[in-house]
PDB file with SEQRES, HELIX, SHEET and CRYST1 records, atoms N, CA, C and O in Angstrom:
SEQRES   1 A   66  UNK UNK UNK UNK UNK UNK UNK UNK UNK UNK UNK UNK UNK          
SEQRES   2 A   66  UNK UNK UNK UNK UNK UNK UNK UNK UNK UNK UNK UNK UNK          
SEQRES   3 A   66  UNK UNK UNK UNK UNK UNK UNK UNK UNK UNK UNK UNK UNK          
SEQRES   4 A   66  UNK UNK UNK UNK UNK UNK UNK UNK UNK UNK UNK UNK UNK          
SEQRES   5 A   66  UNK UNK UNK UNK UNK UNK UNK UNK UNK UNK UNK UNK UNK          
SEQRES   6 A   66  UNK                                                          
HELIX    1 AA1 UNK A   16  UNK A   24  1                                   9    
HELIX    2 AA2 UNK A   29  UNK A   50  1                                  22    
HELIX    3 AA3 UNK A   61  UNK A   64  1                                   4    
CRYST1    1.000    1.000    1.000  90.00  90.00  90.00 P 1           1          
ATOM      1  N   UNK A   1       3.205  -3.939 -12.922  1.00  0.00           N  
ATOM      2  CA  UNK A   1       4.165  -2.889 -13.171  1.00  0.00           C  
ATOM      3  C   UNK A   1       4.198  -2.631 -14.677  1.00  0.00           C  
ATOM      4  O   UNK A   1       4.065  -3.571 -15.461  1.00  0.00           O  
ATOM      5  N   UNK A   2       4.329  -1.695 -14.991  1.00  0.00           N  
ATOM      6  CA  UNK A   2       4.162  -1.005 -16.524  1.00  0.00           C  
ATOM      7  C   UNK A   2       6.130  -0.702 -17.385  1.00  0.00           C  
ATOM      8  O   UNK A   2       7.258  -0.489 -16.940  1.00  0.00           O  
ATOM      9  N   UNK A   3       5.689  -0.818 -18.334  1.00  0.00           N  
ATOM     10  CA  UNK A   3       6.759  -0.943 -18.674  1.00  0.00           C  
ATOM     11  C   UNK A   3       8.070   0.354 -18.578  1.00  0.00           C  
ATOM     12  O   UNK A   3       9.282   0.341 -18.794  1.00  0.00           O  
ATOM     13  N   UNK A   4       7.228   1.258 -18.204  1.00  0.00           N  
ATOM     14  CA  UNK A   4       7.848   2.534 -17.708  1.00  0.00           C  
ATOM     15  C   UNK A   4       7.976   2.771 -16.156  1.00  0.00           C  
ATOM     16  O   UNK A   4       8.262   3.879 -15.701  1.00  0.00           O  
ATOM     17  N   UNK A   5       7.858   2.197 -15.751  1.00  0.00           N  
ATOM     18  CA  UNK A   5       8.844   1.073 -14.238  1.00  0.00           C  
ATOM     19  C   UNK A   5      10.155   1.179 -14.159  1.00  0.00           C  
ATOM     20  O   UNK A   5      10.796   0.881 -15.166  1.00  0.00           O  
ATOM     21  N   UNK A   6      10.771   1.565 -13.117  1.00  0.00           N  
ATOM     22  CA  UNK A   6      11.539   1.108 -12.892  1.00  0.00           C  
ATOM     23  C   UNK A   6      12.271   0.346 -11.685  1.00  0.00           C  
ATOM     24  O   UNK A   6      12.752   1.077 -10.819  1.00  0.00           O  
ATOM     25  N   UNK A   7      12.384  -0.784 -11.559  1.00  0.00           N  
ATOM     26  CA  UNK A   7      12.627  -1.077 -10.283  1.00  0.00           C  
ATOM     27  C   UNK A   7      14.370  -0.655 -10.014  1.00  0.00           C  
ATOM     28  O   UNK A   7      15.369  -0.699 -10.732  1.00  0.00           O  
ATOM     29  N   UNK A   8      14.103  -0.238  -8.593  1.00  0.00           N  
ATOM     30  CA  UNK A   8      15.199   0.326  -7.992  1.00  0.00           C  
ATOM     31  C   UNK A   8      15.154  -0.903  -6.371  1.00  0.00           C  
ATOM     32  O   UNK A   8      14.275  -1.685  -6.011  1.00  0.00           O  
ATOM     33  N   UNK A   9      16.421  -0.591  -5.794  1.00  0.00           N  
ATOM     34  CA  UNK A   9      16.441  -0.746  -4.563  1.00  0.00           C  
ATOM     35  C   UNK A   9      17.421  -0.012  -3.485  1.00  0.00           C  
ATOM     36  O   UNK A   9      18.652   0.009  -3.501  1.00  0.00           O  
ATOM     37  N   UNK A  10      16.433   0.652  -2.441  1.00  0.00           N  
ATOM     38  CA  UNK A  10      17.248   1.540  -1.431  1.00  0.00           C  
ATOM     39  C   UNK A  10      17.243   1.287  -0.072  1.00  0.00           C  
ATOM     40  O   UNK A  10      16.691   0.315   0.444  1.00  0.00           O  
ATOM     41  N   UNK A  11      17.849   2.146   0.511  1.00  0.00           N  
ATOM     42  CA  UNK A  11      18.042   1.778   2.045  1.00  0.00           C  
ATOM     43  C   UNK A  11      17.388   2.537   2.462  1.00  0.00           C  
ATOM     44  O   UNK A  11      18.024   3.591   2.430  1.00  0.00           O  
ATOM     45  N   UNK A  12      15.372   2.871   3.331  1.00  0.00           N  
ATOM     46  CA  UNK A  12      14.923   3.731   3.887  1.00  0.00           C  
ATOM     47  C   UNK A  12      15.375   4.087   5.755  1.00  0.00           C  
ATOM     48  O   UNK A  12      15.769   3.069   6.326  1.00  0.00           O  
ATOM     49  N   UNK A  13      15.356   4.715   6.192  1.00  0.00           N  
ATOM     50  CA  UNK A  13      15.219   4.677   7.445  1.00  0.00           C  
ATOM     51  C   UNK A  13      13.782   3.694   7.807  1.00  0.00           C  
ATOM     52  O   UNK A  13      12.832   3.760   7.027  1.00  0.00           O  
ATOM     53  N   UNK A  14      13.716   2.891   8.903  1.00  0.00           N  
ATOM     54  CA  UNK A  14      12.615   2.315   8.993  1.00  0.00           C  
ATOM     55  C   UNK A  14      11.258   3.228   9.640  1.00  0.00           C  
ATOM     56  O   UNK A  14      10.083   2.860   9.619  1.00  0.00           O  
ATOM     57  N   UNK A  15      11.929   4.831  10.348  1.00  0.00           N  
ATOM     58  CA  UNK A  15      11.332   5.467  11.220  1.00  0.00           C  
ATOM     59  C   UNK A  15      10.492   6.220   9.991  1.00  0.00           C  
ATOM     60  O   UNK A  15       9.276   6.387   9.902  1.00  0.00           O  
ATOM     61  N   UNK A  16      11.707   6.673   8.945  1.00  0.00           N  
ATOM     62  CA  UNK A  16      10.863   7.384   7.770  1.00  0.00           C  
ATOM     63  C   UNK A  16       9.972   7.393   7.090  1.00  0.00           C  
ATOM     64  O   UNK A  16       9.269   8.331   6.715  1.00  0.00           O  
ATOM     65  N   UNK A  17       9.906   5.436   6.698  1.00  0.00           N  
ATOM     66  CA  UNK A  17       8.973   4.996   6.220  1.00  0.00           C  
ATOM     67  C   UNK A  17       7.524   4.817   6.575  1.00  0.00           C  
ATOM     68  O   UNK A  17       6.480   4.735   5.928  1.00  0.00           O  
ATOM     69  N   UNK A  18       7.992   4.775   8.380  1.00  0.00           N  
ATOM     70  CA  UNK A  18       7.195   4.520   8.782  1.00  0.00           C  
ATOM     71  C   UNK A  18       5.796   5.395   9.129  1.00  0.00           C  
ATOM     72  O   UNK A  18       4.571   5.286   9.179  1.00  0.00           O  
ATOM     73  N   UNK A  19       6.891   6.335   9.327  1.00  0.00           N  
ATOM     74  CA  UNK A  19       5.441   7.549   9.162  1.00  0.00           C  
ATOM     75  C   UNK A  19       5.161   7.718   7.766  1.00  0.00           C  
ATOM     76  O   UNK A  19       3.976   7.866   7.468  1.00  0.00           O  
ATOM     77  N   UNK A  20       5.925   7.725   6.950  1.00  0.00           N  
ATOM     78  CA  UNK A  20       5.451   8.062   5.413  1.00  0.00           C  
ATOM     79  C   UNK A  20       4.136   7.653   5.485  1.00  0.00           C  
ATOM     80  O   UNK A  20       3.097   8.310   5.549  1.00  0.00           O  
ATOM     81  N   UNK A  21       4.442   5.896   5.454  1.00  0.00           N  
ATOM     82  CA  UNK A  21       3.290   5.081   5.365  1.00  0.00           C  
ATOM     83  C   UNK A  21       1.995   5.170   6.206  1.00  0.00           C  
ATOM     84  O   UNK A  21       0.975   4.656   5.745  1.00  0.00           O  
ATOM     85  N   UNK A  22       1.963   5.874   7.576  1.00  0.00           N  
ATOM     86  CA  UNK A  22       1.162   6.177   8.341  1.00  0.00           C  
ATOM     87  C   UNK A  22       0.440   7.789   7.808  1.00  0.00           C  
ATOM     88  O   UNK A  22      -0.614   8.256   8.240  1.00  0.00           O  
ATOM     89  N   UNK A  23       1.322   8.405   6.802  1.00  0.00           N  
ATOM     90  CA  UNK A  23       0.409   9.542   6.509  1.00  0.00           C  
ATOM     91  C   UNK A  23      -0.100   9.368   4.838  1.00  0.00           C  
ATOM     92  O   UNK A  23      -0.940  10.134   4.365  1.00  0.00           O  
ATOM     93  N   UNK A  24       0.382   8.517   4.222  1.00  0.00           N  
ATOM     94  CA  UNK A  24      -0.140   8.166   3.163  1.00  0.00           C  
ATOM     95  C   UNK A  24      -1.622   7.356   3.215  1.00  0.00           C  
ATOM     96  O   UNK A  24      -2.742   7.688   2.827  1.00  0.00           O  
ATOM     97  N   UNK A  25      -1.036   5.971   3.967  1.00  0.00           N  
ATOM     98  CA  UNK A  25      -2.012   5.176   4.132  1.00  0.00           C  
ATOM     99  C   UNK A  25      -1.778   3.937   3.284  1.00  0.00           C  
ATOM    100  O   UNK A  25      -2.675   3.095   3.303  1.00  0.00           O  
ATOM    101  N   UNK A  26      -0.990   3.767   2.742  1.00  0.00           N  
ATOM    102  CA  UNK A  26      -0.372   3.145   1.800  1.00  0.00           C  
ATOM    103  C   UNK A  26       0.551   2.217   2.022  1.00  0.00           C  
ATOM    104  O   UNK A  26       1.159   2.128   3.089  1.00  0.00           O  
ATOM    105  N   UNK A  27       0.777   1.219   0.719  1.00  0.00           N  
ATOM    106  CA  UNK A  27       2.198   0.513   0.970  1.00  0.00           C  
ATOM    107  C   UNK A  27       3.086   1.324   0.299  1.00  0.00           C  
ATOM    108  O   UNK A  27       2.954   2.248  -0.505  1.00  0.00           O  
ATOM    109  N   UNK A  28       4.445   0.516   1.045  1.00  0.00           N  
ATOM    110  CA  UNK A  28       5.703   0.869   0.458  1.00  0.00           C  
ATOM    111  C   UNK A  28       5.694   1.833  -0.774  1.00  0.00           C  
ATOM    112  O   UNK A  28       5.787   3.054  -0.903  1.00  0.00           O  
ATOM    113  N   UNK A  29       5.476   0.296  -2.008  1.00  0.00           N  
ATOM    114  CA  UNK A  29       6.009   1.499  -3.132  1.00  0.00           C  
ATOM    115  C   UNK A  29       4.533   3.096  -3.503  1.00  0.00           C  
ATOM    116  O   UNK A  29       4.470   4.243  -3.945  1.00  0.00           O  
ATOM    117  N   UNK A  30       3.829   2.212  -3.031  1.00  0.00           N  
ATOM    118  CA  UNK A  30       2.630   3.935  -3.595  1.00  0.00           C  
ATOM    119  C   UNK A  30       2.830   4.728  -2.477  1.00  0.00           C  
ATOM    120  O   UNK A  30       1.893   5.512  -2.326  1.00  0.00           O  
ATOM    121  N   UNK A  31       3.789   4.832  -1.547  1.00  0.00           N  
ATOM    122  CA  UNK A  31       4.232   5.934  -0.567  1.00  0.00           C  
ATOM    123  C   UNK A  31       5.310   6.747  -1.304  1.00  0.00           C  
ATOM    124  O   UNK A  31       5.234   7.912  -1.695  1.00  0.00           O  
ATOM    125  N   UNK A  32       6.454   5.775  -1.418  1.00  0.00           N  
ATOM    126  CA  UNK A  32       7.315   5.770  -2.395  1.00  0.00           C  
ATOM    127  C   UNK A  32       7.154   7.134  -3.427  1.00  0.00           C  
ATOM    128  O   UNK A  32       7.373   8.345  -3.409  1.00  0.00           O  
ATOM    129  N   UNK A  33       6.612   6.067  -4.343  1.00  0.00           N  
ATOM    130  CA  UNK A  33       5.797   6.823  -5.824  1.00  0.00           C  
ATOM    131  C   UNK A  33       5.367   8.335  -4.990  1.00  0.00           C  
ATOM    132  O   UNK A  33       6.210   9.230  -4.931  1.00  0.00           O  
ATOM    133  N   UNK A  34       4.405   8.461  -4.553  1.00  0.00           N  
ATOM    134  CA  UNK A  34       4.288   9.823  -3.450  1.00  0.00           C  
ATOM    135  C   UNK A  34       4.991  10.703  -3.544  1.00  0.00           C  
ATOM    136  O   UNK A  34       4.945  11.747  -4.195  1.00  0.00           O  
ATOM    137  N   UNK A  35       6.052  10.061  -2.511  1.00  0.00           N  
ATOM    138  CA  UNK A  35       7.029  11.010  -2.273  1.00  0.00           C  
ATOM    139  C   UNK A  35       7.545  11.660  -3.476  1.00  0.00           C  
ATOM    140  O   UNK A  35       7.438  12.879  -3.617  1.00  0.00           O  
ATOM    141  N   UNK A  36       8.035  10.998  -4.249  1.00  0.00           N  
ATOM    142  CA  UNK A  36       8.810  11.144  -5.582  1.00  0.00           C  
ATOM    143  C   UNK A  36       8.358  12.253  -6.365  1.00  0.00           C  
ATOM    144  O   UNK A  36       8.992  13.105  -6.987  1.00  0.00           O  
ATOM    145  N   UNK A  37       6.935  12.038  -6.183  1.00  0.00           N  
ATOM    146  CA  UNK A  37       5.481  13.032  -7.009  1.00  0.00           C  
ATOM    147  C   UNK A  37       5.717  14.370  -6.125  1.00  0.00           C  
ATOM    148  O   UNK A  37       5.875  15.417  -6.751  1.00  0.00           O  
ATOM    149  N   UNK A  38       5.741  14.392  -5.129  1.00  0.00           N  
ATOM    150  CA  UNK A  38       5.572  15.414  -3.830  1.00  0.00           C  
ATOM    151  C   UNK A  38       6.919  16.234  -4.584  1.00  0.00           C  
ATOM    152  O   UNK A  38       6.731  17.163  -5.370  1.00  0.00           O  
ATOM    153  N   UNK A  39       8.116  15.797  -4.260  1.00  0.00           N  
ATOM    154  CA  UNK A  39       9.253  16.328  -4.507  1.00  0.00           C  
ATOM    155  C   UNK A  39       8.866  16.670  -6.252  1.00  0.00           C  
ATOM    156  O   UNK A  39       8.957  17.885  -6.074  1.00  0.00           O  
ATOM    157  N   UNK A  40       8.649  16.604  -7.184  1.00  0.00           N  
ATOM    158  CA  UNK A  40       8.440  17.042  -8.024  1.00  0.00           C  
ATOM    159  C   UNK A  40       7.432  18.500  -8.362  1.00  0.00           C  
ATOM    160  O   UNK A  40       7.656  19.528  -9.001  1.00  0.00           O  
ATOM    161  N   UNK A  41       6.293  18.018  -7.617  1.00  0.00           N  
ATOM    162  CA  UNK A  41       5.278  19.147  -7.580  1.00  0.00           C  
ATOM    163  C   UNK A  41       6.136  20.337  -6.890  1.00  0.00           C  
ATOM    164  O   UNK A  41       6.258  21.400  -7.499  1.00  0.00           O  
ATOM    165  N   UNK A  42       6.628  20.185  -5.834  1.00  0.00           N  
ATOM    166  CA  UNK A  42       7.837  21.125  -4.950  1.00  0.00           C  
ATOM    167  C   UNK A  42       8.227  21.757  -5.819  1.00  0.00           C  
ATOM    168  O   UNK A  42       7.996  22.955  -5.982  1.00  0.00           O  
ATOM    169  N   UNK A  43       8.917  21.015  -6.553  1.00  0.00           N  
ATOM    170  CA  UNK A  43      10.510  21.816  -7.433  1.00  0.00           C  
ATOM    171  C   UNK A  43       9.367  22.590  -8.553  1.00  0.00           C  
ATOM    172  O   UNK A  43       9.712  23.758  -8.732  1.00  0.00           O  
ATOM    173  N   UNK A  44       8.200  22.245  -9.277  1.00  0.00           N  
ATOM    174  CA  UNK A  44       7.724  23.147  -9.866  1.00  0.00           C  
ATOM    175  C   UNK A  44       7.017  24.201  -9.312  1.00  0.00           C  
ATOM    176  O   UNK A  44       6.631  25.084 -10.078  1.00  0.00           O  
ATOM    177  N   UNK A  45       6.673  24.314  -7.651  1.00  0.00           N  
ATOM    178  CA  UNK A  45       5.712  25.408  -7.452  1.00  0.00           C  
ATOM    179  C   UNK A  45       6.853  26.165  -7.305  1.00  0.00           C  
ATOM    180  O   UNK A  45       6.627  27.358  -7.508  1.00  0.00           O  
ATOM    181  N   UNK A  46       8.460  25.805  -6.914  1.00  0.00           N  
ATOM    182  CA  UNK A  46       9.559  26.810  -6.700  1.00  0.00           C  
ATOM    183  C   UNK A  46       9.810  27.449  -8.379  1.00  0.00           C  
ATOM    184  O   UNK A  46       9.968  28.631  -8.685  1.00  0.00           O  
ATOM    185  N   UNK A  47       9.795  26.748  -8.917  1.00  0.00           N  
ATOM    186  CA  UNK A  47       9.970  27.537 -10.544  1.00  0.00           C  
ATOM    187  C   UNK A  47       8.523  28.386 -10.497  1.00  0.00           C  
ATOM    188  O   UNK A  47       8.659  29.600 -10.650  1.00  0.00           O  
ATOM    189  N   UNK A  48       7.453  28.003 -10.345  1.00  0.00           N  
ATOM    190  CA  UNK A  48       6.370  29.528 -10.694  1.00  0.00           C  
ATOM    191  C   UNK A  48       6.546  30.017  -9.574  1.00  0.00           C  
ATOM    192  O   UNK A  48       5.402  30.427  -9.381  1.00  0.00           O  
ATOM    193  N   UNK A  49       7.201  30.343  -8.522  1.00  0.00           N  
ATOM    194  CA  UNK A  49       7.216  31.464  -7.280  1.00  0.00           C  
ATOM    195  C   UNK A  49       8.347  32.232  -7.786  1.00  0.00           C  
ATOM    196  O   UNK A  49       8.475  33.417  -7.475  1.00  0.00           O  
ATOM    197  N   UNK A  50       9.342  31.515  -8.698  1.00  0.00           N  
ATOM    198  CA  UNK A  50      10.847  32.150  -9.356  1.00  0.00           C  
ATOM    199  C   UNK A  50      10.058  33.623 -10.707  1.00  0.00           C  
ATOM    200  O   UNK A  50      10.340  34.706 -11.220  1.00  0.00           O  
ATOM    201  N   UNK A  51       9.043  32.630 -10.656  1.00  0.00           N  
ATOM    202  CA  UNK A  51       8.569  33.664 -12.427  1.00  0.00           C  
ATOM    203  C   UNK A  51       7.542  35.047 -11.251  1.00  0.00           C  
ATOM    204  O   UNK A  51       7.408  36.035 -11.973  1.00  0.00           O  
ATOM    205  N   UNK A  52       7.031  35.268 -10.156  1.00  0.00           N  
ATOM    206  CA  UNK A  52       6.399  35.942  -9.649  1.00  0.00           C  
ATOM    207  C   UNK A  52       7.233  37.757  -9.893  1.00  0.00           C  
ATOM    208  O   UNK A  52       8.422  38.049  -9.760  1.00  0.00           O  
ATOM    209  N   UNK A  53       6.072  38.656 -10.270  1.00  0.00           N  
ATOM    210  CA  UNK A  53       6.714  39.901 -10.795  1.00  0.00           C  
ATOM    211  C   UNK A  53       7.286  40.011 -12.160  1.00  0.00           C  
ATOM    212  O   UNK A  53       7.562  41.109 -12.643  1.00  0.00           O  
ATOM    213  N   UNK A  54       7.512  38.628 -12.938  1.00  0.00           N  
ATOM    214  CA  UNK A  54       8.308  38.844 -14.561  1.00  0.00           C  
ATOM    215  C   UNK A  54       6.921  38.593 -14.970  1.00  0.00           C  
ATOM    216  O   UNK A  54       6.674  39.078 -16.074  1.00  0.00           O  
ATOM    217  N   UNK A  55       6.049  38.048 -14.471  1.00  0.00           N  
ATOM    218  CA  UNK A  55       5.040  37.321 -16.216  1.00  0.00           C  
ATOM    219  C   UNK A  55       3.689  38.199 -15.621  1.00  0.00           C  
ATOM    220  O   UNK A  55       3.085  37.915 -14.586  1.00  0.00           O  
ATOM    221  N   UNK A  56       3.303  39.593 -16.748  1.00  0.00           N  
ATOM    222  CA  UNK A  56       2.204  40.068 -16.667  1.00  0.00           C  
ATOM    223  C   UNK A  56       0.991  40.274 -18.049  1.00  0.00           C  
ATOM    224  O   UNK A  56       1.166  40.528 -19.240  1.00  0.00           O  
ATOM    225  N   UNK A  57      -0.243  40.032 -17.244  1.00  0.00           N  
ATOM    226  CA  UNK A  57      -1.122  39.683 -18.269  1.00  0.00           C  
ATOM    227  C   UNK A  57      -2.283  40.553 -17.976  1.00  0.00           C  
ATOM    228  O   UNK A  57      -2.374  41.243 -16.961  1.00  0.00           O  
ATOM    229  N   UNK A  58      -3.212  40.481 -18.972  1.00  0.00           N  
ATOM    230  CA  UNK A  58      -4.385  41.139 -18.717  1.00  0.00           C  
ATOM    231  C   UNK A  58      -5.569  40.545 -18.786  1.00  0.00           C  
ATOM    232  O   UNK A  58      -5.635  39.612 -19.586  1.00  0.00           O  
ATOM    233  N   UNK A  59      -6.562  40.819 -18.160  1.00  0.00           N  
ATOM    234  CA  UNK A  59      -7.485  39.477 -18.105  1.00  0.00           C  
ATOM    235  C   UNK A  59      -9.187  39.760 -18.211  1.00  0.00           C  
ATOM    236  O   UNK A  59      -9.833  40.298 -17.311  1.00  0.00           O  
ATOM    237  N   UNK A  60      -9.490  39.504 -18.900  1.00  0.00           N  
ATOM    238  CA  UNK A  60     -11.160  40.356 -19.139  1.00  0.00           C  
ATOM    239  C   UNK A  60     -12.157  39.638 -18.511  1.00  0.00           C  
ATOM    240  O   UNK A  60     -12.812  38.837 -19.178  1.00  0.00           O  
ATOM    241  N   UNK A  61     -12.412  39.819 -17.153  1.00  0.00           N  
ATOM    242  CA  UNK A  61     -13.243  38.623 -16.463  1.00  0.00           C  
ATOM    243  C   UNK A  61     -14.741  38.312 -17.527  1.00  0.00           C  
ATOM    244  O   UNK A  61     -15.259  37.214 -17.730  1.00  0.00           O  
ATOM    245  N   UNK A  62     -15.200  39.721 -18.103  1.00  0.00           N  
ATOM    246  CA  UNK A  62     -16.631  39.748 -18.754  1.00  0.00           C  
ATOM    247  C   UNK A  62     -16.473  38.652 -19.796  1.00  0.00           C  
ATOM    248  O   UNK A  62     -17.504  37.986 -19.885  1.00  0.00           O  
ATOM    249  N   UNK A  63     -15.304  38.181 -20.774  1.00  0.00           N  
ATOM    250  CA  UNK A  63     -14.714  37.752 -21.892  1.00  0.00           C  
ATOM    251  C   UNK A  63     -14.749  36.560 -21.315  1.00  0.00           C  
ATOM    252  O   UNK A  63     -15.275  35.696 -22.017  1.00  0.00           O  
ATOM    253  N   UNK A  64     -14.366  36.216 -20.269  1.00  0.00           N  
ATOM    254  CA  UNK A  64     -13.835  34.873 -19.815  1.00  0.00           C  
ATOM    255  C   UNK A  64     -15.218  34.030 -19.355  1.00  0.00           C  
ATOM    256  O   UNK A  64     -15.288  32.823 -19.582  1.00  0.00           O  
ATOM    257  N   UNK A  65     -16.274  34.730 -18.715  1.00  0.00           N  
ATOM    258  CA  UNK A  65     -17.110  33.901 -18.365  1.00  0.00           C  
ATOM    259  C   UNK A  65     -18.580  34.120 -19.438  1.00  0.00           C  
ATOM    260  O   UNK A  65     -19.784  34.199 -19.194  1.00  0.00           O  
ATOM    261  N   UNK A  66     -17.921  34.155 -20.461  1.00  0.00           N  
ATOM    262  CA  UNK A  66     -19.239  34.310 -21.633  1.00  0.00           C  
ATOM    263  C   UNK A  66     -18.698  32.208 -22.537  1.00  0.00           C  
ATOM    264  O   UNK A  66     -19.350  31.753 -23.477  1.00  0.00           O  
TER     265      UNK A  66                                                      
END                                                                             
């Protein structure tokens, strides 16, 4: 464990975990860790679906692949 660790302790459902762990493939905490990551990536694809229609650009495909 790294020093930017933190140990916690919670109460999972055992049913929750259990599939977690059956679709991860994983133990406990790198399901865990997962989830945590999952819910993060979430909350940022909802902030760039929030910016959709405000942020416009222009894009020179010829420029880009030289």
């Amino acid at each position: 464990m790294d020093e930017t660790s933190k140990k916690v302790t919670v109460n999972v459902p055992a049913a929750v975990l259990a599939r977690a762990r059956a679709i991860t493939g994983r133990g406990v905490t790198d399901t865990i860790v997962e989830g945590l990551r999952e819910l993060d990536r979430q909350r940022q694809r909802s902030v760039l679906r929030s910016l959709k229609g405000r942020v416009h650009f222009q894009l020179d495909l010829q420029k880009t692949r030289r």
